[in-house]
C-alpha positions as a Markdown table, in Angstrom:
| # | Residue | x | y | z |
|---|---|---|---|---|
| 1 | Unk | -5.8 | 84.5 | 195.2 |
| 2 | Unk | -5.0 | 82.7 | 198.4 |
| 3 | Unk | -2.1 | 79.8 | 198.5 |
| 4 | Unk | 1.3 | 79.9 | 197.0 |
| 5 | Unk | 3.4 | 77.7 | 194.1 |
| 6 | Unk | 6.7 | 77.6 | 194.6 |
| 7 | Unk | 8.8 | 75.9 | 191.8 |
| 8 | Unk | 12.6 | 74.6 | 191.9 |
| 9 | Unk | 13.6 | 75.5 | 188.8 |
| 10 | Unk | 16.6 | 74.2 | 186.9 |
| 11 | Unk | 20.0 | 76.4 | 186.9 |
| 12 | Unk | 17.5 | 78.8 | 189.2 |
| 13 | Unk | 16.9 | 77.4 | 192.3 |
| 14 | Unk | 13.9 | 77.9 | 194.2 |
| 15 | Unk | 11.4 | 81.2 | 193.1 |
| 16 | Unk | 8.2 | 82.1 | 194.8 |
| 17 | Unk | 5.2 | 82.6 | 192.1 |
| 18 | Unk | 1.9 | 84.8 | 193.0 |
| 19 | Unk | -1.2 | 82.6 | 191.9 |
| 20 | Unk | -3.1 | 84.8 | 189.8 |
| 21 | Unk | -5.9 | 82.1 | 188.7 |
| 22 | Unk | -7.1 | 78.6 | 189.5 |
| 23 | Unk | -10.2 | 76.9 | 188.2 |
| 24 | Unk | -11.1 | 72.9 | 187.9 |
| 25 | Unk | -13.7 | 70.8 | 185.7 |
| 26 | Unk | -14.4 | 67.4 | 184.5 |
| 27 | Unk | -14.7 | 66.6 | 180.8 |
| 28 | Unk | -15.1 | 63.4 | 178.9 |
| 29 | Unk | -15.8 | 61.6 | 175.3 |
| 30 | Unk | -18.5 | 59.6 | 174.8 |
| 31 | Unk | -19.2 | 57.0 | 174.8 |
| 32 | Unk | -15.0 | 55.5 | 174.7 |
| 33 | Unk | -15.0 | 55.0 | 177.9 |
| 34 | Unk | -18.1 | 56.0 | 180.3 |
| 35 | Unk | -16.3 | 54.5 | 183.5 |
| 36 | Unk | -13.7 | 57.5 | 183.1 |
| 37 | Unk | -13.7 | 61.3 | 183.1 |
| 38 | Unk | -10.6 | 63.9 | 183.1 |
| 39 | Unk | -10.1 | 66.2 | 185.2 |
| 40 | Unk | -8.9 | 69.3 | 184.3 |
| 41 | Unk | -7.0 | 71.5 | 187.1 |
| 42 | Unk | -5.7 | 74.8 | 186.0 |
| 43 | Unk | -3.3 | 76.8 | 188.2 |
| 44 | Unk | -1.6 | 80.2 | 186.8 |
| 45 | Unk | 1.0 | 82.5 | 188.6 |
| 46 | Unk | 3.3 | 85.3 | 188.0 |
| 47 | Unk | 6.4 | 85.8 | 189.1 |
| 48 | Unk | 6.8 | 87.6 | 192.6 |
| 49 | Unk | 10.2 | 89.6 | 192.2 |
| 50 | Unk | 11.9 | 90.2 | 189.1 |
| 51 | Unk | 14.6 | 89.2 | 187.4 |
| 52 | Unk | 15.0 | 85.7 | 188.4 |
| 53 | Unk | 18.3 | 84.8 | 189.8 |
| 54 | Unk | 19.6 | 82.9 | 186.6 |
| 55 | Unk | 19.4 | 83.3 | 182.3 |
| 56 | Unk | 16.4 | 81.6 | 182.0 |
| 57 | Unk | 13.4 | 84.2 | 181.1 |
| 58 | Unk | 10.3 | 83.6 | 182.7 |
| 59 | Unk | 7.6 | 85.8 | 183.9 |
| 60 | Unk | 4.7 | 83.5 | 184.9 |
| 61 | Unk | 3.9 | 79.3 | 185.2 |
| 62 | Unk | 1.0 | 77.7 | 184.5 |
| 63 | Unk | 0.3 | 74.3 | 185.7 |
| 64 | Unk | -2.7 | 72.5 | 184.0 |
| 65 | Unk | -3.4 | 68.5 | 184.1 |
| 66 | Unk | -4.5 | 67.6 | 180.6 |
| 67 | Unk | -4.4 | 63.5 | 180.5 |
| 68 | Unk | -5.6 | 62.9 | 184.1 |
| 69 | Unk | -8.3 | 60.3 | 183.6 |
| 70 | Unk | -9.9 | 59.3 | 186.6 |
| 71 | Unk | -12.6 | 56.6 | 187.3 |
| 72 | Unk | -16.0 | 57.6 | 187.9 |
| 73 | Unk | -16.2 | 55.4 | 191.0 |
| 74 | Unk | -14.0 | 58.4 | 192.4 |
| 75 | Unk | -17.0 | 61.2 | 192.9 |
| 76 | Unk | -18.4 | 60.7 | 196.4 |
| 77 | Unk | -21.5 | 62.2 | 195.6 |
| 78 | Unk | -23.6 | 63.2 | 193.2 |
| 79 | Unk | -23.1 | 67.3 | 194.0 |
| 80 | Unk | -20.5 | 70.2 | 194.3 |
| 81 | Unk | -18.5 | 67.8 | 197.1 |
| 82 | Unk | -18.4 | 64.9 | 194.4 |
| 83 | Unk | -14.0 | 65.1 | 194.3 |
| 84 | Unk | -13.9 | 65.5 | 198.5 |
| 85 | Unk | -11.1 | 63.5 | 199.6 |
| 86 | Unk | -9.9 | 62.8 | 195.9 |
| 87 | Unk | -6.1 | 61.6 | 196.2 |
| 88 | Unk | -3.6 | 60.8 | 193.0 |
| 89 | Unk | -0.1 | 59.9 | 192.8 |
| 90 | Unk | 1.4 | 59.2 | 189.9 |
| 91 | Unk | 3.4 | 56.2 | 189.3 |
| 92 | Unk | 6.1 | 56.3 | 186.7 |
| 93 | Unk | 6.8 | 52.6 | 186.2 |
| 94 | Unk | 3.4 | 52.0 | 185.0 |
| 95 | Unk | 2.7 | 50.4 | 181.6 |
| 96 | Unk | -0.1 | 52.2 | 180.0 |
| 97 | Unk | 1.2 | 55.5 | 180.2 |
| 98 | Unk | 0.2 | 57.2 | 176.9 |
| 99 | Unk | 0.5 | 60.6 | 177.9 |
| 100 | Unk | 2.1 | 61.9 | 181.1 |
| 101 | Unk | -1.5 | 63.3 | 183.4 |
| 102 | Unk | -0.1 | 67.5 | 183.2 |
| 103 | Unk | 2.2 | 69.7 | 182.5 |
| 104 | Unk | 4.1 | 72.9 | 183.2 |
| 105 | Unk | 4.2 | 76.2 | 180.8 |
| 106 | Unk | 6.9 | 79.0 | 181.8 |
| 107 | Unk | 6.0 | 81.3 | 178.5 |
| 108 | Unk | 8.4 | 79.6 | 176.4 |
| 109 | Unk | 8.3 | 75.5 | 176.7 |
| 110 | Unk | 5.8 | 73.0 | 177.8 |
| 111 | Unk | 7.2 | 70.2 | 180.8 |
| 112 | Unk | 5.6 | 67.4 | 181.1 |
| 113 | Unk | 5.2 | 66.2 | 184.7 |
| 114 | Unk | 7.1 | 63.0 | 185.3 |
| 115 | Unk | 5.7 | 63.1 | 188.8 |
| 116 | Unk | 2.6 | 64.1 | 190.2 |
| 117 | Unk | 1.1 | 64.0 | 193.5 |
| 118 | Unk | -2.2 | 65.7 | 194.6 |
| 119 | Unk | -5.0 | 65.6 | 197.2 |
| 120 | Unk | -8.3 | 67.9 | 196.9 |
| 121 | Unk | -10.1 | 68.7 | 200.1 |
| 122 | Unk | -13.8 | 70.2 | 199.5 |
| 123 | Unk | -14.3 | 73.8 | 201.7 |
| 124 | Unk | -17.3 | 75.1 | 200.7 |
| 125 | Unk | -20.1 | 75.5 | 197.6 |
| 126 | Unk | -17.7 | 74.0 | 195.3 |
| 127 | Unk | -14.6 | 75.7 | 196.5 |
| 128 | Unk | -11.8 | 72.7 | 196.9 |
| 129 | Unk | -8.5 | 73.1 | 198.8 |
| 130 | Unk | -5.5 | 72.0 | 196.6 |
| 131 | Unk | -2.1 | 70.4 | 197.5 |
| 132 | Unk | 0.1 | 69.4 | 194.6 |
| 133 | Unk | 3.9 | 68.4 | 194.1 |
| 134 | Unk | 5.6 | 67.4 | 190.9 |
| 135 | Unk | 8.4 | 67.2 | 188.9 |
| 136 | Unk | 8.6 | 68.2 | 185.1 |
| 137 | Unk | 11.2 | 66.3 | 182.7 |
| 138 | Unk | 13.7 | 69.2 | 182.7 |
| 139 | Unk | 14.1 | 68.8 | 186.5 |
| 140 | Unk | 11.8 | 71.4 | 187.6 |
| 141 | Unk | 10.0 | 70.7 | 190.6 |
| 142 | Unk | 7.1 | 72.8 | 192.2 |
| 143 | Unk | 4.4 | 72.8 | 194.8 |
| 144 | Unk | 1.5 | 73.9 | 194.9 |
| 145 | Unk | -1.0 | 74.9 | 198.0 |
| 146 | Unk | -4.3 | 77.0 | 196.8 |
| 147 | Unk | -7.9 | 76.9 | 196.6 |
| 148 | Unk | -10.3 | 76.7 | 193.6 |
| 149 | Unk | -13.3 | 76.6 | 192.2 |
| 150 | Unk | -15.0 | 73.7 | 190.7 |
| 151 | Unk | -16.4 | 75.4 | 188.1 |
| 152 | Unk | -18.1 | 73.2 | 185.0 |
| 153 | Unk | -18.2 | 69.9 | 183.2 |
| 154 | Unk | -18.2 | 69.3 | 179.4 |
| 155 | Unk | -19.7 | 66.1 | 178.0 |
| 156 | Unk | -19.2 | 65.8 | 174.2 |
| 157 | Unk | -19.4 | 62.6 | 171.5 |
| 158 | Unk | -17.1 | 62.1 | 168.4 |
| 159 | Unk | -19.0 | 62.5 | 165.4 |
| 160 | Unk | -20.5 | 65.9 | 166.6 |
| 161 | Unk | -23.8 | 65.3 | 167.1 |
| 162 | Unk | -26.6 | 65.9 | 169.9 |
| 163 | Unk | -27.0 | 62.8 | 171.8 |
| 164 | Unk | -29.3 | 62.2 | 174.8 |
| 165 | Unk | -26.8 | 59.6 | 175.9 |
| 166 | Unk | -24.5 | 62.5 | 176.9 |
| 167 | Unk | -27.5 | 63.9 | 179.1 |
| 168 | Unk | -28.0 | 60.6 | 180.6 |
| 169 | Unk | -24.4 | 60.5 | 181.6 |
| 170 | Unk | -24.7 | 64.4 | 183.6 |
| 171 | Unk | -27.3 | 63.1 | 185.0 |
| 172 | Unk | -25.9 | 59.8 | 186.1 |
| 173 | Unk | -23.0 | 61.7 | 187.7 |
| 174 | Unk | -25.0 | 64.6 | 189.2 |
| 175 | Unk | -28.3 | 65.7 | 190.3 |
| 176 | Unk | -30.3 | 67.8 | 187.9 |
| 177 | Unk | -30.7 | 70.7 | 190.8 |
| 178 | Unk | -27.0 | 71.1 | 190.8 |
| 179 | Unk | -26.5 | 72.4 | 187.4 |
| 180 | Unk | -27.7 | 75.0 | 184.7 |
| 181 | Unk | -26.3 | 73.2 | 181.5 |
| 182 | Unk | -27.3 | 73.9 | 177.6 |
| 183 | Unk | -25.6 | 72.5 | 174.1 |
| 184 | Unk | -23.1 | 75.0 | 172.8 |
| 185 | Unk | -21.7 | 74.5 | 169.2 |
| 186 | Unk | -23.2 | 73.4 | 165.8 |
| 187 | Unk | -22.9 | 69.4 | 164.9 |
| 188 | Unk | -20.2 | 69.2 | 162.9 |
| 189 | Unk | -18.9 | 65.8 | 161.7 |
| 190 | Unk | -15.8 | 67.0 | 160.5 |
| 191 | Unk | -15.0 | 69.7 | 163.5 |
| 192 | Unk | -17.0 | 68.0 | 166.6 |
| 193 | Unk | -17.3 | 70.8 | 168.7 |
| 194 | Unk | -20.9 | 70.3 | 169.8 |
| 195 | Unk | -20.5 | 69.7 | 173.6 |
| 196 | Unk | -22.7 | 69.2 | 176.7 |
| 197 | Unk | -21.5 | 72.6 | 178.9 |
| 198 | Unk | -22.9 | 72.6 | 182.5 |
| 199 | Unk | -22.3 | 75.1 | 184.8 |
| 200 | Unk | -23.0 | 74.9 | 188.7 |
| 201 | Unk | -26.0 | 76.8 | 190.0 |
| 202 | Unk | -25.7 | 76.6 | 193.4 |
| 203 | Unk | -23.9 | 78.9 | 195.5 |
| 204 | Unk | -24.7 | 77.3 | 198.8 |
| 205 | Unk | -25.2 | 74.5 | 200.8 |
| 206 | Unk | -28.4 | 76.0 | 202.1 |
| 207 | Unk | -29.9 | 76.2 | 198.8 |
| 208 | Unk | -29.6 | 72.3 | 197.6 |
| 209 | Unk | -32.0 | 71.4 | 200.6 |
């Protein structure tokens, strides 16, 4: 993988990690909020050189935002360039913080990231360039330089069920040509795992004219 995360890390200092995997999507509820979807950006790496230079024992870091809701009014476009330009900061002294947007897992604990800035910059065919900079709430900080795919979206409602409003919504948000998307699950009141699961189709610029 191209790119690098480097990471701060308390009673450490600063360690070099080799991204192994990165992948992104957008997932949502409905219908609690249809203005809003999360995005989901996943970023593991391995340790370059081993032992680190301290007691803590950690072999790899994976960085994954898990309560980063973002307005719909922030896609672009209605294809694979639809986060182009997408910029988030997080600010700390706001007052409807519920859950802090990601977080940081060394093998052992989970970090939540106290602060959070990030820019995505579309490349090509769904392929985003990444810059990212945080700080967890044991003092860790890391930064984060990679590319990665934009990859699915997953559209579900609470009770389980099949629901042609979650249809409308993909196809409010994207054009129909842009994805290959089928139910996967069983409605399930009690376990709602039924979900809307589209996955990109096109691998090219040329072949969305």
């Amino acid at each position: 993988m191209t790119g690098w995360f480097k990471a701060t890390l308390h009673g450490c200092g600063e360690v070099e990690f080799e991204i192994e995997e990165t992948k992104f999507w957008l997932e949502s509820v409905l219908p609690e909020n249809p203005e809003v979807v999360g995005l989901v950006l996943s970023v593991k790496a391995k340790e370059k050189a081993a032992p680190l230079p301290c007691d803590r024992e950690i072999s790899y870091l994976h960085m994954q935002t898990e309560w980063l809701d973002i307005p719909v009014t922030a896609l672009v476009s209605k294809d694979l360039a639809a986060l182009d330009g997408f910029h988030y900061k997080l600010d700390p002294e706001a007052e409807d913080i519920v859950d802090w947007p990601a977080f940081i897992y060394d093998g052992g604990s989970y970090g939540s990231t106290i602060e959070l800035e990030l820019r995505l910059t579309h490349l090509r065919d769904g392929m985003y360039k990444l810059w990212m900079t945080g700080k967890t709430e044991f003092d860790d900080t890391f930064e984060i330089d990679t590319e990665l795919q934009f990859s699915h979206t997953i559209w579900r409602i609470p009770d389980g069920s099949r629901d042609d409003r979650v249809e409308a919504f993909q196809n409010r948000l994207f054009e129909a040509k842009t994805f290959n998307w089928q139910w996967l699950g069983d409605p399930d009141p009690v376990d709602p795992n039924l979900r809307l699961h589209s996955d990109f189709i096109l691998k090219s610029g040329e072949e969305a004219q």
